[in-house]
KEBA-161832 format. One record per residue: residue in three letters; x, y, z of N, C-alpha, C in turn. Coordinates in steps of 0.1 Angstrom, whole numbers, plus 5000, padded with zeros to 4 digits. Layout:
! residues N
AlaXYZXYZXYZ...
! end
This chain:
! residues 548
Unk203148003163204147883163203747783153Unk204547733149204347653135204347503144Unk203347413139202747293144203047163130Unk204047133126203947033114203746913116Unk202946833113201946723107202746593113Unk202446473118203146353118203546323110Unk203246333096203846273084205146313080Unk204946493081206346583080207346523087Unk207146493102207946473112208646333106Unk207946303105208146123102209346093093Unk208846203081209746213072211146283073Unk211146403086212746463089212846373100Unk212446293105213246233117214246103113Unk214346073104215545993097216546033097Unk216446213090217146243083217946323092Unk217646373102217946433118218446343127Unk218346233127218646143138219946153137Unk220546123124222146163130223146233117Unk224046303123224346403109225546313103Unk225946373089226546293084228046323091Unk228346453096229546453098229646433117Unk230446363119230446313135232146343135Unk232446463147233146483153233846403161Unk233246323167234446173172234846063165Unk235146083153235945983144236346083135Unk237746033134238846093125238246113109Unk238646173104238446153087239646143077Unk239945983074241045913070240245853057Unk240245943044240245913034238945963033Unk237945963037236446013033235946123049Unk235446233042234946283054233446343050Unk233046413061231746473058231846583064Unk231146683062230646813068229446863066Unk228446953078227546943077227147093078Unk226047093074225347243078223847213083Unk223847283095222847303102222247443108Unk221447473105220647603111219247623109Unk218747693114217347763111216547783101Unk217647813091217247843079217547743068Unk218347653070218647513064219847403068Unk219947323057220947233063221147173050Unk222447083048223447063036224946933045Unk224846823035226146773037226646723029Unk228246763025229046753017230446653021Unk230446563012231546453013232046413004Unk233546423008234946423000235446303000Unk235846192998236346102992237646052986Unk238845992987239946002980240545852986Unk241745882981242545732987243645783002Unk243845693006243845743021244845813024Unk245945873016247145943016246246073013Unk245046083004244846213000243746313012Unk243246213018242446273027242846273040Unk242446343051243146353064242346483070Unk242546463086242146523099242846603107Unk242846713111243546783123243046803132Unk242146783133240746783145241046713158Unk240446763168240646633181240546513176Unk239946463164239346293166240446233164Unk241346313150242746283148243846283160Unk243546363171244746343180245446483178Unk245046573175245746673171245346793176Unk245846923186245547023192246147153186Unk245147263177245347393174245947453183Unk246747523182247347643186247147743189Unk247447803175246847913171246647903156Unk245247973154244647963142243648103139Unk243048143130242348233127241148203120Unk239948203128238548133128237948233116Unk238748323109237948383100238748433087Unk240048313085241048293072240548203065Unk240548183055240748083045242248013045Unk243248093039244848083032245248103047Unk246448023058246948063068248148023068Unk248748033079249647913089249247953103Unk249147773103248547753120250047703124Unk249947713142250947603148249647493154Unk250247393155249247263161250447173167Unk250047063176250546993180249846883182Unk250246723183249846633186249146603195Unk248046573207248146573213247446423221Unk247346353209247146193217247446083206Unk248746073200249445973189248445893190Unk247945813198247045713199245845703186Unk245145853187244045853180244545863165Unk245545893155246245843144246545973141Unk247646083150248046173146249246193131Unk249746033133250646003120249945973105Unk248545963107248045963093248246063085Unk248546193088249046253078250046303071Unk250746203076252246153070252246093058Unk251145993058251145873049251045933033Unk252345933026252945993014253246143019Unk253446193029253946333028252746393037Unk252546513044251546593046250946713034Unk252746753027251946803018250746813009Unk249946842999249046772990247746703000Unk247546703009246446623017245646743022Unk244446673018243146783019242746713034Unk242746833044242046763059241146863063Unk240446803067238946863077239546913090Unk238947093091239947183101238447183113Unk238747233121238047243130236847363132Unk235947363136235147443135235947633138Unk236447573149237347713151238147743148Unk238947663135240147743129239547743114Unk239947873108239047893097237847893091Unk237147993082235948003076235747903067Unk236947763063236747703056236447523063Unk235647443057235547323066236847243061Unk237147273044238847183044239447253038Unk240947233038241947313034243047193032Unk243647233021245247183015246247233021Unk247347123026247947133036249047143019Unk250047243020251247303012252647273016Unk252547273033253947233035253547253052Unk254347143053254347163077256047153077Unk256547213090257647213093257447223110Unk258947173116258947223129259047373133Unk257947403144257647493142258647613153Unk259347703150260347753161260047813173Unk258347863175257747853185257547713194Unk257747683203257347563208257047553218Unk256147723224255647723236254047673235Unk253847583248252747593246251747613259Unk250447673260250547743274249947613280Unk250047633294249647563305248047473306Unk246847553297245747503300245947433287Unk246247433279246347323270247647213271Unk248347203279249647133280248947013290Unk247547053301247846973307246846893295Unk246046913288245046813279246246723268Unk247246743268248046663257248446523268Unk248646403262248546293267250046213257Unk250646213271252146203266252446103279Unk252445893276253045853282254345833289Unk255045883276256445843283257245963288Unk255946123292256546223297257146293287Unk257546243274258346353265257746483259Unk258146533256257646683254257446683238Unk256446743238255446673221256146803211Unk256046813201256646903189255446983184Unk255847113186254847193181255047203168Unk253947163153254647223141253647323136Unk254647373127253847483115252947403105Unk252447483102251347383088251047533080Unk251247543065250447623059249247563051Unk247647623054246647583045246047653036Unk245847633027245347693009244147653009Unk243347662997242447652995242147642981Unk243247672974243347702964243147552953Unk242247502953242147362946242547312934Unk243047422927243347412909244847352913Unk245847442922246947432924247647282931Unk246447192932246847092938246946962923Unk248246922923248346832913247646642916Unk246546672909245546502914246746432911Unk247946422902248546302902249146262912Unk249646362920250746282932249646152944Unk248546292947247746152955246246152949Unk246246172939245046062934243946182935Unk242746172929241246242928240746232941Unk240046342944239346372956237746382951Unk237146272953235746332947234846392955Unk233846452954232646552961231146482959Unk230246522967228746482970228246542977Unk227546672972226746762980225246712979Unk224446772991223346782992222846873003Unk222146942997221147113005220147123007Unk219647203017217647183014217847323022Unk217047423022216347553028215647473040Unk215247363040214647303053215447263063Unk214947333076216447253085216147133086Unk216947053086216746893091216846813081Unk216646893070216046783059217246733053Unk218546833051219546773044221046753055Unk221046693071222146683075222546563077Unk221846423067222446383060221846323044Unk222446253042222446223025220846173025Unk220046223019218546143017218846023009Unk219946002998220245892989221345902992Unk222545762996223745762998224345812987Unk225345832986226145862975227245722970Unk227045702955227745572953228845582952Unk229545442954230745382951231445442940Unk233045422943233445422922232745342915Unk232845192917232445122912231145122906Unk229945182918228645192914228945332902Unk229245382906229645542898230045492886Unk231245382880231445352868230245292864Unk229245242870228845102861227345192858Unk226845302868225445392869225645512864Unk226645542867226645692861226245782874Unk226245882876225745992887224646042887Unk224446042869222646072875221746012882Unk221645932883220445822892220745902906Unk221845902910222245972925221446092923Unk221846182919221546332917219946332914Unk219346222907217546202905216946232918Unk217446112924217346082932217146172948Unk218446242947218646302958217546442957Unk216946502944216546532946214946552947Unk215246422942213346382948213346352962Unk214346292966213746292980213646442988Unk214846512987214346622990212846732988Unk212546672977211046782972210146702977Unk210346592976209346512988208446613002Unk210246593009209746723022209446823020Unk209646873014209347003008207947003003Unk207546932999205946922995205146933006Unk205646803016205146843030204946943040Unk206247003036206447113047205147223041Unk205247243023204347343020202947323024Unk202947223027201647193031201247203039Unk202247153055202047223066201947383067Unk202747423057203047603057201847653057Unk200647603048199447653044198147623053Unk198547523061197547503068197547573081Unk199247663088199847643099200047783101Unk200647853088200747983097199748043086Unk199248203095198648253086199448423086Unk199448493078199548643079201048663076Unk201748533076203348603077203848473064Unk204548503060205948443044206748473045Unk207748413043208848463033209148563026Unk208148513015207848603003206348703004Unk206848843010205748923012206149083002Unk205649122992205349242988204249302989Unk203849412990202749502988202749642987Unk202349692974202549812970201949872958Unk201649962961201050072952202050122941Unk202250132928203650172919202350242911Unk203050372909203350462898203950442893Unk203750352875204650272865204750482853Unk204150502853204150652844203050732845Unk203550902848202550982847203351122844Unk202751122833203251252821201851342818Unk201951482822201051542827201551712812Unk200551732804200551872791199751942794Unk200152092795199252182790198952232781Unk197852182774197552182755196652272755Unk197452352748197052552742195752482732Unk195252562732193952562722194552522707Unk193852432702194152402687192752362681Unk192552462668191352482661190452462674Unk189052332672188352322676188352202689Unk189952212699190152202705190552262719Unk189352332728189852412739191252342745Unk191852502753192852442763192152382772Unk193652262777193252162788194452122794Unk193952032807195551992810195351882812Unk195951772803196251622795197151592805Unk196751422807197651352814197551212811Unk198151142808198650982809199250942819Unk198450822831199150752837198750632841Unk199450532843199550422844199850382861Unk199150332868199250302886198950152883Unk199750062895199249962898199649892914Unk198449872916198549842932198849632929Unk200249632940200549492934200849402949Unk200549302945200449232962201349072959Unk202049032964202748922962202448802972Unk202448742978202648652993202548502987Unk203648462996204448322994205048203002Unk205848142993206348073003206847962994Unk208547982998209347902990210447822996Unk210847702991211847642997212747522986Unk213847522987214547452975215447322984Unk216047292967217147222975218147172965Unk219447142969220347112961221046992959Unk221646932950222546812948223046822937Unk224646752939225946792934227046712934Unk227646672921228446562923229546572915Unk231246542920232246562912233346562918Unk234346662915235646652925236346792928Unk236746762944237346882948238646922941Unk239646772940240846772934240946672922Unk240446712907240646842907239546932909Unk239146992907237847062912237147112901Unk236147042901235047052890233546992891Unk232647022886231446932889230446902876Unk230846762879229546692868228546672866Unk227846662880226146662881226246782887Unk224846852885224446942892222846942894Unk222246942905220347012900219747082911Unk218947172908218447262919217047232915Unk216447232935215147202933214247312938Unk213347392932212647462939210847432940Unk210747442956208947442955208447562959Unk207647612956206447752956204947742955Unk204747802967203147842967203847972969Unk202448042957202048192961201348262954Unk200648362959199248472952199948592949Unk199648612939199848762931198648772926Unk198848922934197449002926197349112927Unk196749222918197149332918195749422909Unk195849532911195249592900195849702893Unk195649722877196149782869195249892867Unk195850032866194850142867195750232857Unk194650252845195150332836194050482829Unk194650622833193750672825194450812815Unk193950842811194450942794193750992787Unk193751122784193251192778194251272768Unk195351202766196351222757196851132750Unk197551142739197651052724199151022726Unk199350912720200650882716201550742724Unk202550722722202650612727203750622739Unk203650532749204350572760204950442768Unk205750422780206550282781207350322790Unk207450282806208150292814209250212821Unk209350082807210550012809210449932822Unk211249872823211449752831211649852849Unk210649852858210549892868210749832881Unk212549772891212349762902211649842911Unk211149722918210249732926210949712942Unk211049602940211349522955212649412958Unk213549422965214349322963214949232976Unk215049162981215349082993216148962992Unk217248973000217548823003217148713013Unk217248613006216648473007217948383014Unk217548393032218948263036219048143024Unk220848163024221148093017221847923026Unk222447863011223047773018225047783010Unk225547743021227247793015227847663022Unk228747603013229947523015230847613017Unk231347633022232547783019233847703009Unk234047782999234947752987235047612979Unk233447572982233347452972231547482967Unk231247512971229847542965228747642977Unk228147742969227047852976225947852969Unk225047882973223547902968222748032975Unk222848132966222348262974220948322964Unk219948272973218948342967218248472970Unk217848522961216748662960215348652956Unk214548722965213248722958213248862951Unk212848882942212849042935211049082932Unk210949192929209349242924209449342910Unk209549302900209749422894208149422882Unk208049512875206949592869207249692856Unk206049692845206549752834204949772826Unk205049862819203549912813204049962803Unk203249982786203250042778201950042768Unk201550172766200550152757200650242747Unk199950262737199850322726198150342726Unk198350502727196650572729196250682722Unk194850672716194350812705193250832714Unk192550792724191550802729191550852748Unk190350942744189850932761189450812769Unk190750772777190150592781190550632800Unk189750522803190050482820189750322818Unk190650292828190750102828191150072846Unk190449992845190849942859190849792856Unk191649702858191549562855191949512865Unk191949362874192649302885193549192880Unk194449202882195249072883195448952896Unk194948852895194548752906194948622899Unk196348562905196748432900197048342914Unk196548252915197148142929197848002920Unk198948012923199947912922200347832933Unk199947722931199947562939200947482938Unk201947442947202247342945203347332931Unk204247452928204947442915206547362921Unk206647292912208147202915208847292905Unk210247282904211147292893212547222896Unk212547152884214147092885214847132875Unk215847192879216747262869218447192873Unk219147182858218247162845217347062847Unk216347082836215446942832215746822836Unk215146742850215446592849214046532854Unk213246632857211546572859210646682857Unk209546632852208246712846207846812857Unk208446912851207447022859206047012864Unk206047102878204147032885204147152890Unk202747162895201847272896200447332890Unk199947372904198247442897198247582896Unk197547632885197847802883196247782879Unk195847932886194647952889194248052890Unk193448122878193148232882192148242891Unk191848432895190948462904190148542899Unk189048602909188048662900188748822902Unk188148882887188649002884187949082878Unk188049262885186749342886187949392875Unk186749472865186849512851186049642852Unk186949802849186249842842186949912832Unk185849982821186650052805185950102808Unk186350252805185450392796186650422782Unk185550452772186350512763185650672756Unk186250742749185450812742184550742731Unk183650782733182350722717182750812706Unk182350792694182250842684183750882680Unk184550772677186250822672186850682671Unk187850722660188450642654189350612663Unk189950492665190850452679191350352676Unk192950312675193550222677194350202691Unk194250152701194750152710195350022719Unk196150042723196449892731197549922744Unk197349842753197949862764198449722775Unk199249722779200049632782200949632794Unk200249572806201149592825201649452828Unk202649472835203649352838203749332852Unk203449292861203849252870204649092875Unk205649122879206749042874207548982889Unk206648912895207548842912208848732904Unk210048742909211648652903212048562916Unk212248502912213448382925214648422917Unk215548442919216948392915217948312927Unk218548262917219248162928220448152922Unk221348252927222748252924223748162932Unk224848102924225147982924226548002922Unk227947982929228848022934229747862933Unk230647812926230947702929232947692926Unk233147622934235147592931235747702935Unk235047812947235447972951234948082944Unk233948052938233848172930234648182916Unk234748062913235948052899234548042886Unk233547942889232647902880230748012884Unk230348062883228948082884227948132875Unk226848072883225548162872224448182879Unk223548222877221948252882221148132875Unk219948142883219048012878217748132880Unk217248222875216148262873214548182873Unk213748202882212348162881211448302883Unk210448342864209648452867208448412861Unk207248482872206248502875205648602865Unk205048602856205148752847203048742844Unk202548802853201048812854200948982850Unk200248962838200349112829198249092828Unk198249202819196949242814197149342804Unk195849332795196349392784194849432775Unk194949522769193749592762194349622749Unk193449552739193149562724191849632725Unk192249782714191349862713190949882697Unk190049882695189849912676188949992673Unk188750092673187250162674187050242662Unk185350212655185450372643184650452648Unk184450572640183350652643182350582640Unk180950632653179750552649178750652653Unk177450632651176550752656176150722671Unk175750852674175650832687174550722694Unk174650722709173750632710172150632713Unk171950562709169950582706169450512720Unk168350562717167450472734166850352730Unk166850262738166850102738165250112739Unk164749972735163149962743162749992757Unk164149952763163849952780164150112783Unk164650172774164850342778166250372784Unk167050252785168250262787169250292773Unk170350372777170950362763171750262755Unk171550252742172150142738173950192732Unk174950122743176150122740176550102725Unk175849982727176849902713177150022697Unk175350142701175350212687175950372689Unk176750352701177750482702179250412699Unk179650262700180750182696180850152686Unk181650152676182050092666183150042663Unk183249942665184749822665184449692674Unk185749692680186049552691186749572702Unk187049582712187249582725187749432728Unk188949412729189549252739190349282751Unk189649282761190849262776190949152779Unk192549142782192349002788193948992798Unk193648882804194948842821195948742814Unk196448732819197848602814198548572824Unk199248472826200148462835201548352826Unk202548352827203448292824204648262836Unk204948182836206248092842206948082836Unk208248062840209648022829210348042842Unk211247912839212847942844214247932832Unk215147962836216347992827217848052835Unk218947972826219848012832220948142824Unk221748212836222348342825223448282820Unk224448222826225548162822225748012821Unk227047992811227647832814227647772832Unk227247692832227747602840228647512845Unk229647472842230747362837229747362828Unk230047212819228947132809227847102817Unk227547152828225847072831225147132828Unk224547282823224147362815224347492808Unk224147532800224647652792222947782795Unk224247872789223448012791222047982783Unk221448052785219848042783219247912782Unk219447822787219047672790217547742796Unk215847702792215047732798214047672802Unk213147662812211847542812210947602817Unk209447622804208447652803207947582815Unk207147632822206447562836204847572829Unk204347712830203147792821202647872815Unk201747872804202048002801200147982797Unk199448122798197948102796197648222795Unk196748272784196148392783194948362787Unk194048432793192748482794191948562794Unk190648522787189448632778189148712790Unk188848822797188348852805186748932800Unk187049002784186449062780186449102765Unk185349042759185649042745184149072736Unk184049182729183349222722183249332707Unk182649282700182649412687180849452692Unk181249562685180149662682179649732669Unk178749782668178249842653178349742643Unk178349802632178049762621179449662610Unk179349602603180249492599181449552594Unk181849672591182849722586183849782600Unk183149802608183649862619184149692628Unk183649642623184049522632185349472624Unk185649492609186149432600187749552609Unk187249652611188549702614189449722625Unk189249612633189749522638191149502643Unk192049572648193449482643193449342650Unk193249362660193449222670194849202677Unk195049122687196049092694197549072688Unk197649082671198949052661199749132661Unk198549312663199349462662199949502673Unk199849432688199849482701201749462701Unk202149392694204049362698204749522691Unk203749522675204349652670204249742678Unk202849792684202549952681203549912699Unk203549872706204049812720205649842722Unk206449842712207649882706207650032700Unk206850092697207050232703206750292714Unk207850382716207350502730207850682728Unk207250742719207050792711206850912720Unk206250892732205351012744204450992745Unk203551092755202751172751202751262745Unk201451322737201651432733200051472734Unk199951652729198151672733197451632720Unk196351592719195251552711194651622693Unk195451602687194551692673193551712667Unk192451642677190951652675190551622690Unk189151702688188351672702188051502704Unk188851462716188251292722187051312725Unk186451372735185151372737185051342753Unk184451302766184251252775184251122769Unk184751052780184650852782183650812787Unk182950722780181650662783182050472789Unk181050482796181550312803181350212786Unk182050132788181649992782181449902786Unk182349872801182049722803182549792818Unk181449742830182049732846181149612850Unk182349522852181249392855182449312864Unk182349242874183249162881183248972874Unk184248962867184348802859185248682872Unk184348602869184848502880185848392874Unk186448402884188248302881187948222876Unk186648112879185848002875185447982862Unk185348062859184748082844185448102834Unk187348132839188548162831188647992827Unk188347922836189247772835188347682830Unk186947712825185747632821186447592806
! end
């Protein structure tokens, strides 16, 4: 059971105390709607001049009929059923053109455009609802038709004027049922502009969200959101190589394994500002926070030549409770796992390297409106190489392990969308340069000396990078590949030359690893004898000593 902090509390119990949208008052010219659940909460408010907005709801005085709790586009019948509470408000310039807030149980939609009402030629109405209608002077009330759309393009703003919009979302329940920052005036709106709102709203939301992570970490243990774990076979290409010259048959194999572990814990939030009629949006910003550990190990071994590449590898994919306005704005996110290896090999090699990153505390505001935060940290990581001694060797090799957020983004019905991409890309990688050298001699201590069976340079080393970016247009609030660098960091894990100065001189270094990395050529069997793999380096390197 999850136990969160007084501070946490302190900070949702404002925001819970009461929701923005209240069912016992009408909504005559501005309304609200809310979302509440488990998985989050969001409230969105409409705005216009008082002909343009309107209620069919009990608060209005007005009793459904019949309706269909899972239409969008309909015709209901309804009837008045207490003039008192301002059933004639939506008369005022016409019914047509007036956007009203429907009832929980009529339609999938919270508002809909009213196209045209008429009297309706059903006018039965049954007994358990006849006796709730409240009719002083005994007269018998008028059942009418109504058709509702949804369709927002199709509504002309000049007859009753702009309907403006003010969303706000959080994956936290509680946190967004209602506005963390009011939403301004026209007036404030002409004279501020909407970003300050939109800043705003979403800092307060990452606020909680900071909190909550922090209760998350101290509170539960063993269980996330965000949980992968798995063993992948990224490539294994297996030859039977017939005897050539002074090379016996054998049976050659290249492959590449990596055991990959993910665990997390993510929560976002949204805010949004513009108009339903006509319908479009000028602010937009998504907030995401994350803690999580990726770590894995990369296991590679070969006794075959040539270059090889298993391309971009799903792994894992899941959805993430979303948050949905129905036909004015959705937010559906994914966590994904995916993975990719390529090397280019002339040598008898085995590699085992660990990948171990802990990410703290990472914010993202997309687009760009405050400095990315977060701690990235490596961990300690067990290392080992064998290669063959005595041979010329260019070699390099390159694993991807790749945890994604996406957060697809749905707005005006599905008329406008894009993805908001956040990846994780913690790889490892081996620069190999090796000449022929003579074999190895015995040391003073009687142990053998490596360095004079190696000739060249050996660099392994971990990286991790962050980036977010988006796939498409947005309205104007951002364009396709809009992106923000969070981190990006290589690290030495293991770096050494050997033998003599010419052998060190031939070298390529980390410049050659994009080319030879761009081919994938195969495997194929060997044209000279490799030899058995001798250790170079098995030693365990501490995370601590990446960040010195």
């Amino acid at each position: 059971m999850v136990k969160f902090s007084p501070l946490l509390i302190s900070a949702l119990l404002p925001l819970a105390a009461k929701a923005a949208n209240d069912w016992s008052q009408p909504c005559f010219g501005e309304c609200n709607w809310d979302i509440s659940s488990d998985s989050g909460s969001g409230t969105v408010r409409v705005s216009g001049p008082q002909a343009a907005v309107s209620d069919i709801t009990s608060a209005a005085g007005w009793m459904i009929m019949d309706c269909d709790a899972n239409a969008e586009d309909q015709d209901i019948r309804l009837v008045c059923q207490d003039p008192d509470k301002g059933c004639d408000h939506i008369e005022n310039g016409g019914a047509a053109g007036t956007l009203v807030r429907l009832p929980n149980n009529c339609g999938s939609v919270p508002f809909a455009v009213v196209t045209r009402d008429w009297v309706h030629k059903d006018q039965s109405i049954s007994a358990s609802k006849r006796s709730a209608i409240v009719r002083r002077d005994g007269s018998q009330p008028v059942v009418k038709g109504m058709s509702l759309a949804t369709n927002w393009s199709a509504v002309d703003p000049e007859e009753k004027g702009n309907i403006t919009l003010f969303i706000t979302g959080s994956s936290v329940s509680g946190a967004a049922n209602n506005f963390t920052v009011e939403p301004p005036s026209s007036a404030a709106v002409q004279k501020r502009g909407l970003g300050s709102w939109l800043d705003d709203s979403l800092k307060g939301l990452s606020k909680v969200n900071s909190l909550l992570i922090g209760d998350f970490n101290k509170n539960i243990s063993k269980s996330s959101p965000l949980d992968f774990e798995k063993d992948i076979p990224l490539f294994d290409q297996k030859i039977d190589c017939p005897q050539k010259g002074n090379v016996p048959a054998f049976s050659g194999e290249a492959k590449v394994d990596l055991e990959g572990k993910v665990k997390g814990n993510v929560n976002y939030g949204v805010a949004a500002a513009g108009s339903i009629i006509p319908p479009k949006l000028d602010k937009f910003g998504l907030f995401v926070g994350l803690d999580a550990d990726i770590t894995g190990t990369l296991g590679l071994g070969a006794t075959l030549e040539g270059s090889i590449s298993s391309g971009k590898i799903p792994l894992f994919e899941t959805g993430i409770p979303g948050l949905d306005f129905p036909k004015i704005l959705s937010i559906g996110p994914t966590f994904s796992v995916n993975a990719e290896a390529a090397a280019s090999l002339d040598a008898n090699l085995d590699m085992d390297v660990d990948l171990a990153y802990s990410v703290k505390g990472l914010q993202l505001f997309f687009p760009p409106s405050s400095d990315p935060a977060g701690q990235y940290t490596p961990g300690d990581s067990n290392l080992k190489l064998s290669v063959s001694p005595n041979v010329t060797s260019h070699g390099q090799v390159a694993a991807h392990l790749i945890p994604s957020l996406a957060f697809g983004i749905s707005a005006i019905g599905g008329k406008v969308k894009a993805t908001v991409n956040l990846d994780l890309d913690a790889d490892a990688a081996l620069d190999l340069s090796l000449t022929a050298a003579a074999k190895a001699s015995a040391a003073t201590n009687g142990q053998k000396d490596k360095g004079a069976a190696f000739g060249g340079c050996v660099d392994i080393t971990s990286g991790l990078a962050v980036n977010a970016g988006a796939d498409a247009d947005f309205f104007s609030i951002f364009k396709k590949g809009t992106s923000v660098p969070l981190f990006q960091k290589t690290f030495d894990l293991f770096k050494k030359c050997f033998g003599d100065t010419s052998a060190r001189r031939a070298y390529t270094g980390r410049a050659a690893r994009a080319a030879l990395m761009s081919r994938a050529d195969g495997a194929i069997c060997p044209t000279s004898l490799l030899g058995s793999a001798a250790s170079i380096v098995e030693e365990k390197v501490a995370g601590s000593s990446l960040t010195r």
